[in-house]
C-alpha positions as CSV (number, residue, x, y, z in Angstrom):
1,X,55.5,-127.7,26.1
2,X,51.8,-128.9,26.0
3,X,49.0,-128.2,23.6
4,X,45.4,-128.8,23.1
5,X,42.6,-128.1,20.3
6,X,38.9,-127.2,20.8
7,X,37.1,-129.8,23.6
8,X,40.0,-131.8,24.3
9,X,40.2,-133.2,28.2
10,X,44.0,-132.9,28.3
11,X,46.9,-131.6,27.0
12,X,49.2,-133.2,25.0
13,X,53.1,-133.1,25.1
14,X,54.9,-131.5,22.3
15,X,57.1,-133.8,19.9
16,X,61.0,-133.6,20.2
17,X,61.9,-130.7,17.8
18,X,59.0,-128.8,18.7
19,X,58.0,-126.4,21.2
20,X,54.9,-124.1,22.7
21,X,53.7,-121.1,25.0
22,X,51.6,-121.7,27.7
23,X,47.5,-122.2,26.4
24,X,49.1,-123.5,23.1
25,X,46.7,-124.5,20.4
26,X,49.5,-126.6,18.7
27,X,53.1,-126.6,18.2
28,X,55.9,-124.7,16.8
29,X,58.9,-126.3,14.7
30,X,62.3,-125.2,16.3
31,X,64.6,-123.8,13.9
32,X,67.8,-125.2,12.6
33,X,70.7,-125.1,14.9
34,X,68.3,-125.7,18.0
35,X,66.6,-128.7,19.2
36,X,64.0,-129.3,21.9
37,X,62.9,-132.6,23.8
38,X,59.4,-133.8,24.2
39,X,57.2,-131.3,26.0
40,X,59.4,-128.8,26.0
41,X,58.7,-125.0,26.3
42,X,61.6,-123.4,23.9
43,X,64.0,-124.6,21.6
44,X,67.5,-124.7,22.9
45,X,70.7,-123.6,20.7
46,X,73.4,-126.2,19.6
47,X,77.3,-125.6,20.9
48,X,80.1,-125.2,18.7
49,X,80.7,-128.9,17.3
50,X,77.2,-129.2,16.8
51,X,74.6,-128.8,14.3
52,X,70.9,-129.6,13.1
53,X,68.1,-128.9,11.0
54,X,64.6,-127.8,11.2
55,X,62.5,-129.4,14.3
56,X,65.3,-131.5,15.7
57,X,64.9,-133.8,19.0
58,X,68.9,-133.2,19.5
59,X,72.2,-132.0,18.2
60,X,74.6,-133.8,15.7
61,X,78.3,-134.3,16.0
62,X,79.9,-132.6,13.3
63,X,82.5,-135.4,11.9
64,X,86.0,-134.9,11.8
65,X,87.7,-132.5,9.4
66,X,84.8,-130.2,10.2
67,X,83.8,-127.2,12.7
68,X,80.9,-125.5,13.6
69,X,79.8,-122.9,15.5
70,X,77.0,-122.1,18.2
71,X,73.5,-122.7,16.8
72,X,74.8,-123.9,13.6
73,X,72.6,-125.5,10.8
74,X,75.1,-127.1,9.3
75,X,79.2,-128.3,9.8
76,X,81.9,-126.2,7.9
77,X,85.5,-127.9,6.3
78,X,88.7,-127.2,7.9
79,X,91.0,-125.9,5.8
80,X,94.2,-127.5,4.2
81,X,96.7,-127.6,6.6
82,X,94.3,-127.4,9.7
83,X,92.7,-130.7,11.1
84,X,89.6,-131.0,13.4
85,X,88.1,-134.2,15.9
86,X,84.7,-135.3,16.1
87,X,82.5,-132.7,17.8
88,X,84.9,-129.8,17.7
89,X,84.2,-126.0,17.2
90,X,87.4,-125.8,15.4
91,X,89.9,-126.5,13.4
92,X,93.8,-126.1,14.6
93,X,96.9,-125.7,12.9
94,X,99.0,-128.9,11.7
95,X,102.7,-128.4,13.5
96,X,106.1,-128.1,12.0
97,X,106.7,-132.1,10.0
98,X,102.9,-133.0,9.5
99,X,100.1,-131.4,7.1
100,X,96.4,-132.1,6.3
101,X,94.6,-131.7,2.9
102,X,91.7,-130.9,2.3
103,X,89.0,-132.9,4.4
């Protein structure tokens, strides 16, 4: 989670989004779908409802009307007919009397 270049007297923390190995020279960008605070060692992978991009501090909600899945880059539509909260890693089924169009 630290780094340090050529005659430096200390280490210094990685950004949020990034992460390194132990005697790290600098820091590498987590990948979409994971995120990493400050100083951190590895990237960690977004839960279902979740998603982010490339060197992300943390996770986004996906909105309502979408899904996602674990370690997601990005937040998928719910179908017609299916409907979805804030955050979910789903979208499930409109009952008998009510329906959903497309989101």
């Amino acid at each position: 989670g630290k780094y340090s270049g050529n005659s430096e007297g200390e280490c210094t923390d990685c950004r949020a989004g990034e992460y390194s190995y132990p005697a790290a020279s600098s820091c590498i960008s987590c990948n979409a779908g994971t995120f990493s605070g400050v100083g951190q060692s590895n990237c960690s992978i977004c839960i279902g409802g979740k998603y982010s991009g490339n060197s992300e501090g943390e996770c986004t909600d996906c909105r309502a009307g979408e899904y996602s899945y674990p370690a997601a880059s990005s937040c998928i539509s719910c179908n017609a007919g299916t409907f979805s909260g804030v955050g979910q890693s789903n979208c499930s089924i409109c009952i008998g009397g009510k329906y959903s169009g497309n989101s």
